[in-house]
Each structure stands twice: as C-alpha cells, then as structure tokens.
N, C-alpha and C positions, 0 to 999 in steps of 0.2 A: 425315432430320429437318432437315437443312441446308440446305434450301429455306421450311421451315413457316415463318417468321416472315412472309417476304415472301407467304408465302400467307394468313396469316392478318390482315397489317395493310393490305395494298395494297388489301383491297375497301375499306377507311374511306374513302380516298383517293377511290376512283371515286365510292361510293354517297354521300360528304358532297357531293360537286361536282354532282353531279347528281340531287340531290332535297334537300338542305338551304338553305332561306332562306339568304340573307347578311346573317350578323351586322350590329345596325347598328356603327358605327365608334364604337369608345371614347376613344376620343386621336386628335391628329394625328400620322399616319404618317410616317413620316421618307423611305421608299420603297415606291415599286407592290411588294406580296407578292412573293417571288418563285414561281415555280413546284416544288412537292414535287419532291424529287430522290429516287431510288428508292432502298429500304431496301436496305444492303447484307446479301447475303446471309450468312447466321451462325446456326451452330446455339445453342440456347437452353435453359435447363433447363429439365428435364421439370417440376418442379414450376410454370412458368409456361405452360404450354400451356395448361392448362384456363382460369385467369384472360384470358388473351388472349381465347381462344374466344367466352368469357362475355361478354365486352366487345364484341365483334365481334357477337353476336347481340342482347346490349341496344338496340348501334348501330340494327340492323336494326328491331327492336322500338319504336326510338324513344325506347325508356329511358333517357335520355341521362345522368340522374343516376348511373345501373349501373354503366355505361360509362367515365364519366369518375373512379371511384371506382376500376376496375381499372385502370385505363390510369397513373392516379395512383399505383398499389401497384407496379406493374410498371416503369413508370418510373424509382422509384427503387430498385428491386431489379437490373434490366436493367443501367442508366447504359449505355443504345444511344439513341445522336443520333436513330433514327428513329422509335422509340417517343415520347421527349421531343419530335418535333417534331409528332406526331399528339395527344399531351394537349396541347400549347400549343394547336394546331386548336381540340382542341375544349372546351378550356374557354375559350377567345376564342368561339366562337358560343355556346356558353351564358351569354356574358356574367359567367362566374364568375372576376372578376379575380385574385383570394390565387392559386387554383389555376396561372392561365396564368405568372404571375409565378416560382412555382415551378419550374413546367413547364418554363418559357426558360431558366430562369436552369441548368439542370440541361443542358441543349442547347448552352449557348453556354459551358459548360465540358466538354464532349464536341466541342463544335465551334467552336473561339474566333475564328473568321475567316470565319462564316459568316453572310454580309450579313442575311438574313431574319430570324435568330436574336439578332443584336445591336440591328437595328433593332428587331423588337418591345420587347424588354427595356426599352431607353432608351425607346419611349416609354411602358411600363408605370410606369417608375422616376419618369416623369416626371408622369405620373398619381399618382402618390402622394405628392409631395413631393422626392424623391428626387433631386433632381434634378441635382446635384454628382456622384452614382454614372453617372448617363446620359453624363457626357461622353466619359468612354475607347468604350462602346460606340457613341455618334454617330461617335467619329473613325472608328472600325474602316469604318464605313457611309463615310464620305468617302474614306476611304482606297482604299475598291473603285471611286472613280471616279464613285459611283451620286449622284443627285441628292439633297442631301440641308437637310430644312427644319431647320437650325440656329434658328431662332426659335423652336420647340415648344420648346427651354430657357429659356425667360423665362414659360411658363406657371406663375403663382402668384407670380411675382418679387416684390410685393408684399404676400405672406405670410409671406414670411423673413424671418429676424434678418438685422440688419445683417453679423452675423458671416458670417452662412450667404452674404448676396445678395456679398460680399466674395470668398468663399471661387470662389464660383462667377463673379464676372466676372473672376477671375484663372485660371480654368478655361478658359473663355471666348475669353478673350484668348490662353493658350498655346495653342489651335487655331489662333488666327489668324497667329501667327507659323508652325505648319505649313501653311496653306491661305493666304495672306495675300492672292489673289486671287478668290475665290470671293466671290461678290455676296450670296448668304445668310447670311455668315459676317459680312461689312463690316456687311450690314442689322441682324445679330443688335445689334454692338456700338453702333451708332446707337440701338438701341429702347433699350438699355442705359441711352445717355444721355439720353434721352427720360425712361426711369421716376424716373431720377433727378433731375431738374426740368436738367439741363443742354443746354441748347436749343441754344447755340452749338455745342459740342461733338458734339452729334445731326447740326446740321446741316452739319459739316465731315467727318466720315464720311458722309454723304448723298454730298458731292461726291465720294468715295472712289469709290461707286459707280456715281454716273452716269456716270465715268470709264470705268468696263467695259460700264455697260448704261445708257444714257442714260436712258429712259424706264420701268426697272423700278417694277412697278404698283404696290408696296408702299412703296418707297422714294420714289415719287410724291406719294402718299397722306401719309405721314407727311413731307413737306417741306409741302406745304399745310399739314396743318395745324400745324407749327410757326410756319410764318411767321405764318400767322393768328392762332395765340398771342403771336407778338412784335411784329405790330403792323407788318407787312408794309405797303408798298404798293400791292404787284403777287404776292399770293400764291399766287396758282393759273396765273402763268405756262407754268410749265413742264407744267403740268397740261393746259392748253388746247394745248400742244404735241402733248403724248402722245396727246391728241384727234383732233389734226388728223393725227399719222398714221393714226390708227388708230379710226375716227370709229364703226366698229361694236362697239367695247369697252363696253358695256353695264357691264359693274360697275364699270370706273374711271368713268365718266358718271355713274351713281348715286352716287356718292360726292361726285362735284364739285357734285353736285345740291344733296345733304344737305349739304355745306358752306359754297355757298351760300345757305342759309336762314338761317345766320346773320349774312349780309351782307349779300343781295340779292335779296330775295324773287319781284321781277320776274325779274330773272338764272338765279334758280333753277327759277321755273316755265317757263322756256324749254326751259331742257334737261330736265325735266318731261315736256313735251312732244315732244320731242325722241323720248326713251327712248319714249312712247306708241305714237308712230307708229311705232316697230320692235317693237313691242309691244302690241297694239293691244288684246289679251284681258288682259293682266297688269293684275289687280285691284288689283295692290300700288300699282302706279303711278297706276292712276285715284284710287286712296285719295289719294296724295302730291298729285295736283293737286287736289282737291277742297277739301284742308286749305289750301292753301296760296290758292286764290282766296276761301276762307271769309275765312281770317286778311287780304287785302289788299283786301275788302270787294267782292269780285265775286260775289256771290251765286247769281245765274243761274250763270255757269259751271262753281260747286261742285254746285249742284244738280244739273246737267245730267253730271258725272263722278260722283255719287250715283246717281243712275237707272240710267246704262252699266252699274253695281257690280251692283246688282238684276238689270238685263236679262240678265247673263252667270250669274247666279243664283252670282254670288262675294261675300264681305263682308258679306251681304246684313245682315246684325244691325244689324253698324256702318252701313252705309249708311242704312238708317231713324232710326239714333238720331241721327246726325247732317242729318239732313233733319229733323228733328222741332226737334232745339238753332237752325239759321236759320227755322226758322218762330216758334219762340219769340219769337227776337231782334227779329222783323218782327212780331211782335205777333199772327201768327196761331194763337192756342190752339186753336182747336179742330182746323187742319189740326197740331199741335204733339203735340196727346193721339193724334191718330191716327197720325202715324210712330211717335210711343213706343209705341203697345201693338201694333204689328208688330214690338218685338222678343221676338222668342223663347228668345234663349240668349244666348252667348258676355259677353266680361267687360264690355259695357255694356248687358246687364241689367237687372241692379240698378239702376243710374244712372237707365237710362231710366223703370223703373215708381218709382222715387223722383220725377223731375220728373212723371209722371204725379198723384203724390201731394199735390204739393207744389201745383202748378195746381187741383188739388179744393179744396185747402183753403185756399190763398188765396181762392180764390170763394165760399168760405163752405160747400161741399160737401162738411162733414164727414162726414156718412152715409154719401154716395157712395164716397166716399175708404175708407170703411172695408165698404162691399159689394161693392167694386171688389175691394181687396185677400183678403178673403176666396176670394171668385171666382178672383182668380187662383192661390193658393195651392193651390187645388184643381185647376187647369187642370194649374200645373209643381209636380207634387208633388214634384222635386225639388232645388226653391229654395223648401219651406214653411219652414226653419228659417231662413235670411237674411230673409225676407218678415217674419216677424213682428217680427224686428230693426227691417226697415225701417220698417214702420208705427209701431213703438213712437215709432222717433228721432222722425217726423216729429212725430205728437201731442207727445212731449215740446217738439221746439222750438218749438209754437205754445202752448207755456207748459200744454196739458192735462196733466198730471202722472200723474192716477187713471185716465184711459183710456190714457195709457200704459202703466201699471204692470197695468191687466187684461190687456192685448195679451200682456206679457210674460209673466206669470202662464198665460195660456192656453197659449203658446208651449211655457214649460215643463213644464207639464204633459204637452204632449206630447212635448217634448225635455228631459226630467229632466237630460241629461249634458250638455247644450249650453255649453258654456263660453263662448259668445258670447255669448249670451243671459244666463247667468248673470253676465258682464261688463257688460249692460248695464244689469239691472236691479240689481245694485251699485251701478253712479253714478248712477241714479235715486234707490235707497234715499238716496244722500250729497244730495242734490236735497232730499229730501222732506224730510232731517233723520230720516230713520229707520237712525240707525247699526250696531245691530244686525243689520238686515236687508245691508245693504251690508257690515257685516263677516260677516256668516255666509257668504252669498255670496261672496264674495274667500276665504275659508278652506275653501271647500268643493271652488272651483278649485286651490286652494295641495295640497288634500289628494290630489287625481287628478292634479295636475300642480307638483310641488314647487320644479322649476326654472322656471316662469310667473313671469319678470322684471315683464311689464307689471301681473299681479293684485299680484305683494308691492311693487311702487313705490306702486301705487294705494292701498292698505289701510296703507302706512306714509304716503305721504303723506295721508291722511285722518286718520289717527291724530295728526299732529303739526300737524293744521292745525284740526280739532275735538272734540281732548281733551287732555291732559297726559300722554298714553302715551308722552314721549319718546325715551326710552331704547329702549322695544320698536319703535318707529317706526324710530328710528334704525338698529335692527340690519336690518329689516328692506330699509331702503334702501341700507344698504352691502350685505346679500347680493344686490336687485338690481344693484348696480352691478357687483358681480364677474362677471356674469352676463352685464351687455352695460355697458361700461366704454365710458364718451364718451356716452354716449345723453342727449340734452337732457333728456326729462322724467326721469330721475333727477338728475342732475345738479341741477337742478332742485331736485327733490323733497328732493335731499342739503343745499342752499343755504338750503331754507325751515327743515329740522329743527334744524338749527346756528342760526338767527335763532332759532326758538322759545327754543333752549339757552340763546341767550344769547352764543353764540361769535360774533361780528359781522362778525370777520376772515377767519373761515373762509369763512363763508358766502358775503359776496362774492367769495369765491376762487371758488365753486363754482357762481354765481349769472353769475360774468360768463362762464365757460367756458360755462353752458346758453346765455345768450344770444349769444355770439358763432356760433355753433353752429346756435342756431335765435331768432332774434329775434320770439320771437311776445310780444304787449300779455300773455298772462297773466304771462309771465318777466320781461316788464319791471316790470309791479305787484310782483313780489320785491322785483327789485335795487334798484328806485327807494324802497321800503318800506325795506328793509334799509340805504340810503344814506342815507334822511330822515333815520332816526333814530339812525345812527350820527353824523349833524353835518356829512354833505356833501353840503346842500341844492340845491348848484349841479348837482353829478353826478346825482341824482335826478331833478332837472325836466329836464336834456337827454335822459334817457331815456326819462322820461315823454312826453316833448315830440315827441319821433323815432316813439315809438308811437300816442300819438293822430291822429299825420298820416295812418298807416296806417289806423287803426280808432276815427273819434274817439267809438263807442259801445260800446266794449267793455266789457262788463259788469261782471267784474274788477278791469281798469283804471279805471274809471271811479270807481266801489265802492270803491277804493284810497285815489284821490285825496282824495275825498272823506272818507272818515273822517279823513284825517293831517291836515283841515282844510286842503288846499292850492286854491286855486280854479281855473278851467278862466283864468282871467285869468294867474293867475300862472305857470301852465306856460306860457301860451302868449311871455311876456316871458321 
C-alpha cells in the first residue's frame, strides 16, 4: 500500500499536462510555475483510497467538479504537500479561486519554503485584497533567488484605506531594506510614490534604478510620463535612449507612440509608422495611424490605413464606421450611409446605424429612417432591443414625441423586462408630462432591480423637481448616493431637492461638488438658480456665463435664464 498514493495521483500529473487546455492566467505571477515535484511516497488510510480513486477517474471522465470536490475532502484529511499541491492544480484550471486559495494556503503550511506554493498564495492574496498577507510569501519567492514581480503588490493600491495602503508601504519598504538592490523592489517603491501624487520622490528612486539598469522598460515608462506630468522639457530623453539601443522594442516604441499624442502628433505618427513597417499585418497599428492622420486633417492617408484594416479582413467594423465618420465630415452622405450600413457588429454599431438614422432624418426621410430600422432589427435579431432604443432617441430628439413613445411601446411589448427601454420611456413619459407613466416605469425597474442607483436618482429627481414629494424624493436620492457616492447627477439631483426644501446652504454645497465634477449647462442652470436667488448674483452669472460659451442653446439653461428674468445681455457683462 506504500507505493498507492503515487499510483493513484501521478496519472493527474501526466494526463492534466497533456490533454488539459491551459488555464487562462488569473493574477500576475510572481514566477514561471515551477515543475511538479514527485509525491513522496507514504502509505495512506484505507478509508481514503476509494476517494482518491474517485477523483482520479472523474479526472479521466472530465468531471472536473467530482474531482476537485474529492481532492478538496482529502486534502484536508491527508495534510500531504502533494495532494494540496494537485487541488491547488486543479482548482487554478477550473478557475475556481476560494478553492485554490485554500488548497495553497494548506501546501504552504506543509511546505513553507516551497517557491511555487508561496508564489501562488501571494498572488491569490493579492487577488482578493489581501495584500498585506502577500508580503512574507513574496519575500519567501525572492529569498530563493527566483525573479520576482514586486509591483503585483500595488494591484488595488487605490482601493485601500489609508490605514491599509500605510500598513503595506511599510511592508514594502522592510523588503527593501532586505533586497535593497533588486530593480523591482526600487520600481515597486517608485510606483508607490507615483500613486501618491509625489512625483519628485517617484522620480529620485527612478534614479535608484537606473543606477542598476539604466534602461528598465517599466521604470522608463514611468519617468516619461512623470516628467510629462511635471512639465518637463526633454521628457522622453532617456526614452529615445532606450530606443536607440534597442530600436526593435516594439512595446517600449508603442508606448512612446501613445505618449506622444499628447504632445506631438506628428512625432507620434512617425514612430506609428515606424512600429507599421515591423509590423506590417498589425491591425492595431494601422488603427493608431488612421486615427491620428484623421485627427491632423490628412484624410487620404486615414483612409488609405482604413482600407489596409478591410483588406487584411481585421477591425473591419471599425474600419467602415470610421470611413463613413470622414465622408460625413467631407460632406459625402451618401458614400457616409454606405460605410455605416457595412457595419455589422462590434461596439460601433450602434453609433454607426444611429448616424445612419440621423442622416435620414435630417433629409426629411422620416419613413425611410423608420423602414430602415425595422429592416435592420430583423437583419441583427440580436441588437432588436438596443435598435428600438435607438430609434426611439432619435425621433424624440427631432422633437416627435408620439412616434417615439409607439417605438418604445412596441419594443416592449416585445421586451416587457427591458430595463433600458423601460428607462427610456420613463423620461419620455417626464418629456411628455405624463408622470405616472414615468413613475410606474422607474418603480417597476426599482422592483426587479432595488439597487438601480441611476432609476431611484431619476424618479427622486423628477419627483422634487415636478411635484412636492419632497421628503420621499429626498430619501430616495440619498439611498442613491450611498450607492455610487461622488456621482455628478446625484449630487446633482441631491443639490436641486435641498433648493426645493429650502436649505440654500446645502444645496450649493452639493451643487458645486456636482459641477466641479462634471460641468455640464444642465448643473450649472442649478447652481446659477440656487445662487440667484440666495443673493449672489455675481456667482450666478459667471456660471452661467462659463456655460453658455459652452452651449449657448441649451435648453435648460437657457429656460433657467430666462424665467429668473436675467437677459442673455446680462450674463454676457
């Protein structure tokens, strides 16, 4: 019996490696796996043979939920390093993270110095938050000499309490006093002060580094673009260095590319081009230059990186919508409607049979526009539930209202549950002045979906904006705000229900965080409202003022202005 176990768990070993897909990667690994080390041999109790068996034939079978359920029982019955290191296996390819986590952590207390075993852990721990617990097990990983990515500790860095992100850059940093030359260790503490807005300090451990690695690609990377943040002269110096050694680095080149566009558009489609001609099939690239001679008015030569996109039968979606958007621009609608209805799928879609929509009915081709859309709805059965969205918007924005409202009407009928659809024929109904119909709707979303922040901002904001529901409006916009807390149109929505109340003070508390936030003319109609007539006319009109420059036809705003009696003269003084 003192051979069975390695008889019965060694086949998982062979027949996983050679017949099971490779899981895709859930984290970033700290080191290459290493290679299964063999089960030592050791007799096992009787009552666990049949379980193994079991597990060993589901394997075979495929059953992999069987499998990992025994492997699971036995594991923790066994506490043998090689059973715990064959559940970690294989609840990592089934993607079943609780389990591996368990799995590890069961392994690397059987076996505390065993790089593979600590390495997963930290970055399971590090997957879930945990990431204060990852440190001892990363050291253990650097401790063996093994390459190890100290930066997969700052995943989420920005999700922690202050307490937490404290806790852990003084974690952090006692590594570095153990390792205090390791180039991923220096980078770790760089990003560190990166997240923390300290730029000077990022970039005096930058120097740390390039001490030991002059041109490390990450550390490169992230001196760009600080410098570019602080308003550098010369910031991709040392960047066009690293180049010039090493002039076939394709990903530090794409990077200097993409950070050129924020500076130097010509600059950047060079090495655009550059990357192309080593590259010559990469769709991704012909995309980058196509955008980028759109955006600096060379039309022919976006087009002509549009066509390549088609001819290689890659992006092809994108490539027509955007051949459709410069024929537009150049006035040619009819070559405009023909690139838009050669899209088929991917996320511009929608976009493009919108401008299809939108070109009909500017030309007066309402009909069209709606025998069009029909047609297509039956073409891509399915995009009929965004489709009749679409059509609704469009009719509504050209002021039809009633054939909006039957689009939507039909829509749901055929999509009763649609919560889009029911979202939009709500602010139709608030459109139309049919309150009922817009509060049924909002509550019938609220009823299948309780935690739907954007239906109870909208229905509290409607309520405190066309009826005296105060109170009930109000509750309902503080439960969205707990919801998604900072979000402009609550905020918003919170600033306007306080002005109804009367609280004046508030309001603008909550009116100037929406529009700091998000400066759109309907927020500023609020605050400039809310400021008239608390008696600081002066703050009022420069808001006003700031937003008509933006949109001097805003409908809202304008609408605003106009009741408080203020003239379009007098904001503009």
């Amino acid at each position: 019996m003192r051979h069975l176990l390695v008889i019965v768990l060694l086949p998982l070993m062979a027949w996983s490696c050679a017949t099971a897909p490779e899981a895709p990667v859930v984290a970033e690994t700290v080191v290459e796996p290493a290679a299964p080390a063999e089960i030592p041999e050791r007799a096992i109790p009787e009552e666990s043979l049949y379980p193994l068996l079991v597990a060993e034939f589901a394997l075979r079978r495929r059953a992999y939920e069987v499998a990992l359920d025994q492997y699971m029982e036995q594991a923790a019955i066994l506490q043998d390093a090689g059973v715990s290191s064959h559940t970690t296996h294989l609840a990592q390819f089934m993607q079943r993270e609780p389990e591996a986590l368990e799995a590890v952590e069961q392994w690397v207390a059987l076996e505390p110095d065993n790089v593979e075993a600590n390495n997963t852990l930290a970055t399971l721990l590090v997957r879930r938050g945990r990431t204060v617990e990852a440190i001892p097990h990363v050291a253990v990983v650097a401790r063996s000499g093994s390459p190890t990515s100290f930066p997969m500790l700052l995943n989420g860095f920005r999700q922690l309490t202050p307490e937490q992100q404290a806790e852990l850059v003084a974690g952090i940093n006692s590594l570095a006093e153990e390792f205090p030359e390791d180039p991923q260790l220096i980078l770790t503490q760089a990003l560190i002060h990166e997240e923390l807005g300290q730029s000077r300090q990022a970039l005096e451990k930058l120097d740390e580094l390039f001490a030991i690695e002059p041109y490390q690609q990450q550390g490169v990377l992230l001196e760009a673009k600080l410098l570019v943040e602080t308003g550098s002269k010369d910031p991709f110096k040392r960047m066009r260095k690293a180049l010039a050694e090493n002039p076939g680095d394709s990903r530090l080149r794409l990077q200097y590319a993409r950070l050129l566009t924020r500076e130097d558009m010509d600059a950047a489609r060079k090495q655009f081009e550059i990357l192309s001609v080593q590259n010559p099939r990469d769709a991704d690239l012909l995309f980058s230059l196509a955008l980028i001679n759109r955006e600096t008015g060379d039309t022919l030569a976006a087009q002509a990186y549009l066509r390549q996109m088609i001819d290689l039968d890659e992006r092809v979606d994108e490539a027509h919508y955007y051949l459709g958007r410069i024929a537009e621009d150049e006035g040619d609608l009819k070559g405009a409607l023909y690139q838009y209805k050669q899209v088929k799928g991917g996320r511009d879609f929608l976009s493009a049979h919108n401008r299809v929509g939108r070109i009909l009915m500017e030309a007066g081709e309402v009909e069209q526009s709606h025998q069009y859309y029909s047609l297509l709805r039956d073409r891509q059965p399915e995009q009929r539930e965004p489709l009749y969205g679409l059509e609704a918007e469009l009719l509504s924005s050209a002021g039809m209202l009633d054939a909006s409202l039957a689009i939507l009407n039909q829509g749901l009928s055929e999509f009763p549950d649609s919560n889009a659809l029911l979202y939009s024929r709500s602010m139709l109904g608030e459109e139309l002045g049919d309150l009922e119909m817009m509060e049924n709707d909002l509550r019938t979303i609220l009823a299948k979906d309780p935690d739907n922040a954007t239906a109870m901002n909208a229905l509290g904001y409607t309520l405190a904006n066309r009826t005296d529901r105060y109170v009930e409006a109000r509750d309902l916009i503080a439960r969205a705000l707990v919801l998604q807390p900072g979000e402009p149109a609550i905020l918003d929505s919170m600033g306007w229900v306080l002005y109804r109340q009367g609280d004046y003070e508030q309001s603008i508390k909550y009116l100037r965080q929406a529009y700091e936030k998000f400066p759109d003319p309907e927020v500023a109609a609020h605050l400039g409202e809310v400021l008239w007539v608390s008696g600081d006319e002066k703050a009022a009109m420069e808001i006003w003022q700031g937003a008509l420059l933006k949109d001097p036809e805003h409908r809202v705003l304008v609408a605003t202005i106009k009741r408080l009696g203020v003239t379009a003269l007098d904001v503009g003084h």
